[in-house]
N, C-alpha and C positions, 0 to 999 in steps of 0.2 A: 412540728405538728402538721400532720396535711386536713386541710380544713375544705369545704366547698359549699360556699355563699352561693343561693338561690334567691335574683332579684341583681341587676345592675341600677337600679335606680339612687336616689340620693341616697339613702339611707345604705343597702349594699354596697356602693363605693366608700362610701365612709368608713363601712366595718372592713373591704379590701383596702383599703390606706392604711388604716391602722392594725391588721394581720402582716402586711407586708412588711410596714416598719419592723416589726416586732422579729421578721425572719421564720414567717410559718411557707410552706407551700398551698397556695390558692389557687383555687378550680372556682371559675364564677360564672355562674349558668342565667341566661336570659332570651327571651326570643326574641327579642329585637339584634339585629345585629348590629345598627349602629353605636348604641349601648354598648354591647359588648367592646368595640373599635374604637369608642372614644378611654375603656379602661386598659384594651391593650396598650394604647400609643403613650400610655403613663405608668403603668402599674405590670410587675411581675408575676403575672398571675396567665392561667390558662383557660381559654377563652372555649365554652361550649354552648351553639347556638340550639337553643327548644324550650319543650313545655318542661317548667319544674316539678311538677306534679305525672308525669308519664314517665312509666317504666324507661322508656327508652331510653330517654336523654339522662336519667341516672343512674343508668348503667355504662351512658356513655361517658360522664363526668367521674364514671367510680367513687359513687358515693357511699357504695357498701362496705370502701374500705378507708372509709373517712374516719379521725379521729373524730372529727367535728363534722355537722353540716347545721347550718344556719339557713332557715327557710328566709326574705326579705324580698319577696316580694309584692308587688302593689295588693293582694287579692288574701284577705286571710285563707281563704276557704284552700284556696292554694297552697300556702304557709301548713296549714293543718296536715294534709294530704302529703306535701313533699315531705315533710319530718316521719308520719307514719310509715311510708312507704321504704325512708332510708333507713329509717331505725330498722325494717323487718330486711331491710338488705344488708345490715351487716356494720353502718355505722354505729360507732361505739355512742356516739354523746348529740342532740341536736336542739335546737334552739330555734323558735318560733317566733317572728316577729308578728305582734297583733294591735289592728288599730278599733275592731267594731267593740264600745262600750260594753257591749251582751255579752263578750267573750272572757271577760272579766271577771263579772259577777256569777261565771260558769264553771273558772278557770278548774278547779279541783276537779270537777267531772269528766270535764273533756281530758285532762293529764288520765285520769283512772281509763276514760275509757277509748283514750287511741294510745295511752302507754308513750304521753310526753315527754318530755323531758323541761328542760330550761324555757322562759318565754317571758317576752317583754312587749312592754306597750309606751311605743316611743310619745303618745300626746301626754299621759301621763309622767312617764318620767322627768315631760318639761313641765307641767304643771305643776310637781313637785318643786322641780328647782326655782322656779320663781315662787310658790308660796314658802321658801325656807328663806329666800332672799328678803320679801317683803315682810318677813317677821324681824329682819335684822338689817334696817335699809341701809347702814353703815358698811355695808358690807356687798360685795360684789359676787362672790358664790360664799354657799354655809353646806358643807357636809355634815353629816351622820352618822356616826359608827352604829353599826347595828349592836339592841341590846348592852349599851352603855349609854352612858350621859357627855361623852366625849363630841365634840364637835372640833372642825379647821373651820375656819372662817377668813377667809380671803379680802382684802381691802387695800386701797391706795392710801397714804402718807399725804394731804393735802396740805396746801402753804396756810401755816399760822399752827398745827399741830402739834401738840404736846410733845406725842412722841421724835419728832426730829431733832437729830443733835444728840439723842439719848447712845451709848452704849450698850446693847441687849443686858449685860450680865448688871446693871444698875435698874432693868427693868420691877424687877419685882420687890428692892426695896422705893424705885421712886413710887410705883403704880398697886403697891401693896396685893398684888395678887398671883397665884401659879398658873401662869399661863405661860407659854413654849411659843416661841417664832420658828417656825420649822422652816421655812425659805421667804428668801425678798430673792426680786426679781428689779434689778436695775439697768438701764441702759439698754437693753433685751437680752440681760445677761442673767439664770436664775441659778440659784448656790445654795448651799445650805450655809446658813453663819454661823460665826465662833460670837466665844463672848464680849472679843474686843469691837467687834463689827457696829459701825455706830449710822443706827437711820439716819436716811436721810428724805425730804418734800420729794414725792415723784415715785419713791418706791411702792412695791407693790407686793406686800409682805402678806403671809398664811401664818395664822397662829391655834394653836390647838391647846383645849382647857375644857372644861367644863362648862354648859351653856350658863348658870350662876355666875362663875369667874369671869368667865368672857365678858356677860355684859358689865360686871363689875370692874372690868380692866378699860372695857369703851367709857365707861361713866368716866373712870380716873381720869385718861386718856383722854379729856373733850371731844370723844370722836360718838359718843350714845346719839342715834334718832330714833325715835321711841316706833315701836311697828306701825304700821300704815294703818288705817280704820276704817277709811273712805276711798276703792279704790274704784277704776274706770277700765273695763275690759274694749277696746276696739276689735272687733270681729267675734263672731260666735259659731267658732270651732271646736272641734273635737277637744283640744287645750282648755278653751275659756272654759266648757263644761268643768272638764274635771276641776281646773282652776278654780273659778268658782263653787264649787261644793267645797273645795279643799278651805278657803277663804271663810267660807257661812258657817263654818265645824270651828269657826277658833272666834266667830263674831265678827267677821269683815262684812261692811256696808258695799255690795258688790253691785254695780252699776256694768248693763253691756249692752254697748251699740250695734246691732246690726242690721242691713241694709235689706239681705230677703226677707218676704215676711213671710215665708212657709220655713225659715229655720226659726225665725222669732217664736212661731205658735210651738216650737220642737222646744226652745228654752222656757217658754211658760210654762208647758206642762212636765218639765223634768229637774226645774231649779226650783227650791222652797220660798226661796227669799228674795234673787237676787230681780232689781228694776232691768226691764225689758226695752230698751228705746229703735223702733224700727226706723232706723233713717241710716246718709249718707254720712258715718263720718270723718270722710278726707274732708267734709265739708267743715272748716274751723268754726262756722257760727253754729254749726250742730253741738259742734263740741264745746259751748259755753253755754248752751242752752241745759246741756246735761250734765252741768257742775264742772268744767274739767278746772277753773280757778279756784274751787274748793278740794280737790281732790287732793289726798296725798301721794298715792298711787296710779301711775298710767302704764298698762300695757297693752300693747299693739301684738295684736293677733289674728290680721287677714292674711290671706293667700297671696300677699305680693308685701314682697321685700322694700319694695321702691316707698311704697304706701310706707311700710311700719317706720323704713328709719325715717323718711321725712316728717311724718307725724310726731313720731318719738322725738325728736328732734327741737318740733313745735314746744310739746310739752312741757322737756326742761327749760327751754327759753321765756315762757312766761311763770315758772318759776314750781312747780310741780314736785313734791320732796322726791320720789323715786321715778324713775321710767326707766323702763323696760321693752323691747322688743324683738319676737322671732324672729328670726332669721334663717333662712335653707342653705342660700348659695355661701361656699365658702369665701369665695375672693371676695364677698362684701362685707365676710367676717373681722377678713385682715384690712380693709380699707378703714372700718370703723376703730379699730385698734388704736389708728393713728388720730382721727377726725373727730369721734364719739366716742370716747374708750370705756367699757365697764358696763357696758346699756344690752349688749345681745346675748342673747342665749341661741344655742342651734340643737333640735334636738338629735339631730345624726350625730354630732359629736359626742353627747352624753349618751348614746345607745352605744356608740362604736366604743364611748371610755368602757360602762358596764360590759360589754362583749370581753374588752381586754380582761376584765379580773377577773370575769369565768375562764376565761381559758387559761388563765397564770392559777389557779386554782385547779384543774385538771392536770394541771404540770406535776403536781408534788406529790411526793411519797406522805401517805396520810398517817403513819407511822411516825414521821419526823417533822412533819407541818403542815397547816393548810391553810388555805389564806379564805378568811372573814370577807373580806373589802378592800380597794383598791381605788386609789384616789389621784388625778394626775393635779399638780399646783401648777402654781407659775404660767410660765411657756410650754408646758407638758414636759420639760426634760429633769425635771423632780416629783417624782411620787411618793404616796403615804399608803400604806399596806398594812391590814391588820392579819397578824399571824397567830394563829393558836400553835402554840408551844405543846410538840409532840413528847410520847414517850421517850423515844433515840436522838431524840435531838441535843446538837453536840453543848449548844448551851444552855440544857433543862442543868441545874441545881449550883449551876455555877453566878457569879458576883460578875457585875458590867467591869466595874474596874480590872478584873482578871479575863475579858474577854479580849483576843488580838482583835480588834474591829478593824474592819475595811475604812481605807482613806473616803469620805462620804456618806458617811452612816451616821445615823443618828436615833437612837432609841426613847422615841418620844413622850410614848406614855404605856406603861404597864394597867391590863384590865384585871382583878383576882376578886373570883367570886364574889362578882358584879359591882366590883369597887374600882375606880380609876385615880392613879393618882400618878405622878410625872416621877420617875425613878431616878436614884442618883448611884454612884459608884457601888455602894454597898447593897445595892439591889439585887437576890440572886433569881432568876428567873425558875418557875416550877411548871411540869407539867399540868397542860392546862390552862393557863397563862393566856391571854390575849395579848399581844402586842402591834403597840404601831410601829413602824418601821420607816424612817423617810433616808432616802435614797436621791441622789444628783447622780447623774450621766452614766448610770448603770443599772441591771435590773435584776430583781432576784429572783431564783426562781425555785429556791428554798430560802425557811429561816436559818439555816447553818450559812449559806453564802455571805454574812453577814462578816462571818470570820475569815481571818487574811488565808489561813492555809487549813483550817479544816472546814469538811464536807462544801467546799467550793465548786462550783461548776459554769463552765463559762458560757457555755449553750446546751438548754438540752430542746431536740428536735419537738 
């Protein structure tokens, strides 16, 4: 697919890391030329130096004959303008990065009336992922399927846990519930397991169920911490905002520290609930003054990485049930892996994840399939893909046990008319059908690729 990313900044390189892996052709437009020089000397992509928003320079990137163009630049109003402009030049499909709140609560008008397409808002999408985390602190990410009750919820095996020593296929008479481990990730190795495969302290397993079952399988499992009640925002950004609304809509007691006080009078008058404290808080004695040894919840949400993990850091050491903290720069993603593991969120990764399942979703013949959502586990080289099961699709009305499945497949959970439940051999699949799909070290890019020799395809452009 030839795609062309407008914006080299974090967020644009993100989404050109993950286009390239993937094997599309990339055109990434920015006027900075160093930008540009620091993604050539890494990234397979073709480098055009100007304004994203000017005729010229998108005719010089050929954007008109893009399948994709992705506006990600620093400046909405740019974002807006560069997606208008390509869409009337001739690209098929375009996608808006937006960070100003107004553009949100706009979002359907402004689609009707520049004739949008796709658009995200990277503060929110982390705001999201930390309020689905802190509803389940046992947990390190919690996905969502859209329009089911299906969740993955991701967590580490800590020493003294039930589940170690178990073999998966003894899970649901020790743990009495239907819930699915779709991958453990050991040693920095991630797989899908069989039913002999027996956890082990350390691993770092995605299980998918029912948000019901799930917590009734943590309860089994000694692993339940009850959601957080009382949490502490460090910084008051664009995140904490939605953060906090996201928090005071379910009853979280939201506390936020910040330091200017023309963003603090911005948080009085746009937060219902949430306590206001204008001070420093790298300063530790700030941050006992404002409950943080009562708190259950700490995340760190200023504009410097150094601040959040060290503070984050702070937090769990005096004993804090969850912390949390953003993160931009990647290399200090993979530092904390090793050092702090389970504590960062970055929101270029989860934009750049979201990017990938729309564009694995533009891939597919909508006759035979089309992909819901897109979820990467583990080390990202296992994903979970929800497919609606097309007309022509080659396993609409046939039984799992009679399908030749691919070595790495695993048919997780069947959606039918808004019902989910985990499928077993005798399961025929109908059109219509939602399925989840998890996948090790290959990608699909229909639901027929599932099967060994029909409707397979090993790349489509």
């Amino acid at each position: 697919m030839k795609i062309v990313i407008a914006g080299a900044g974090k967020i644009g390189l993100a989404i050109a890391r993950q286009m390239c892996a993937e094997g599309h052709d990339i055109t990434l437009i920015d006027q900075r030329q160093d930008r540009l020089d620091k993604a050539l000397n890494s990234l397979d992509v073709i480098g055009v130096c100007g304004n994203c928003s000017a005729l010229s320079t998108l005719h010089e990137a050929e954007a008109g004959s893009a399948d994709l163009f992705i506006a990600a630049a620093g400046i909405d109003e740019a974002n807006l303008l560069a997606c208008r402009l390509s869409g009337k030049l001739g690209a098929k499909h375009t996608v808006s990065i937006l960070r100003n709140p107004e553009y949100m609560e706009d979002l359907d008008l402004l689609k009707e009336a520049l004739d949008l397409g796709f658009s995200l808002h990277p503060d929110y999408v982390a705001a999201e992922e930390i309020s689905r985390v802190l509803q389940f602190p046992a947990a390190v990410r919690v996905e969502s399927f859209p329009d089911c009750e299906l969740e993955i919820v991701s967590f580490r095996i800590e020493e003294g846990c039930r589940l170690s020593g178990i073999p998966l296929r003894q899970l649901s008479s020790r743990f009495g519930q239907k819930v699915l481990v779709c991958s453990v990730e050991r040693n920095g190795n991630c797989r899908i397991p069989g039913g002999d495969f027996v956890l082990s302290t350390g691993d770092f397993i995605s299980v998918t169920g029912t948000s019901t079952d799930l917590r009734r399988f943590f309860i089994s499992a000694g692993v339940y911490r009850k959601p957080v009640k009382n949490v502490i925002l460090l910084g008051g950004s664009r995140v904490a905002v939605h953060l906090a609304r996201l928090l005071e809509s379910t009853g979280v007691d939201v506390t936020i520290i910040e330091k200017d006080p023309e963003r603090c009078n911005y948080l009085v008058e746009h937060l219902k609930s949430a306590d206001i404290h204008c001070a420093d808080g790298a300063d530790t004695g700030i941050l006992q003054l404002t409950g943080i040894s009562r708190a259950d919840g700490f995340v760190t949400l200023t504009g410097f990485d150094e601040d959040n993990i060290i503070l984050a850091m702070y937090a769990a050491k005096i004993g804090v049930g969850k912390v949390l903290s953003k993160v931009n720069n990647q290399k200090f993603m993979a530092l904390l892996e090793d050092v702090f593991p389970d504590t960062a969120v970055s929101p270029q990764a989860l934009i750049a994840e979201r990017i990938a399942g729309y564009v694995h979703a533009l891939s597919l013949a909508p006759e035979k399939s089309t992909i819901e959502a897109l979820y990467y586990l583990g080390d990202r080289s296992v994903t979970a893909t929800e497919f609606v099961v097309g007309e022509q699709a080659a396993c609409a009305g046939r039984k799992i046990l009679e399908m030749p499945l691919r070595p790495g497949i695993l048919i997780a959970a069947v959606i039918r008319r808004g019902r989910s439940f985990p499928p077993d051999g005798q399961t025929a699949l109908e059109p219509g059908d939602k399925v989840i799909v998890v996948t090790a070290n290959c990608k699909l890019w229909d639901l027929d690729d599932i099967l060994i020799s029909e409707g397979r395809k090993e790349h489509r452009p």
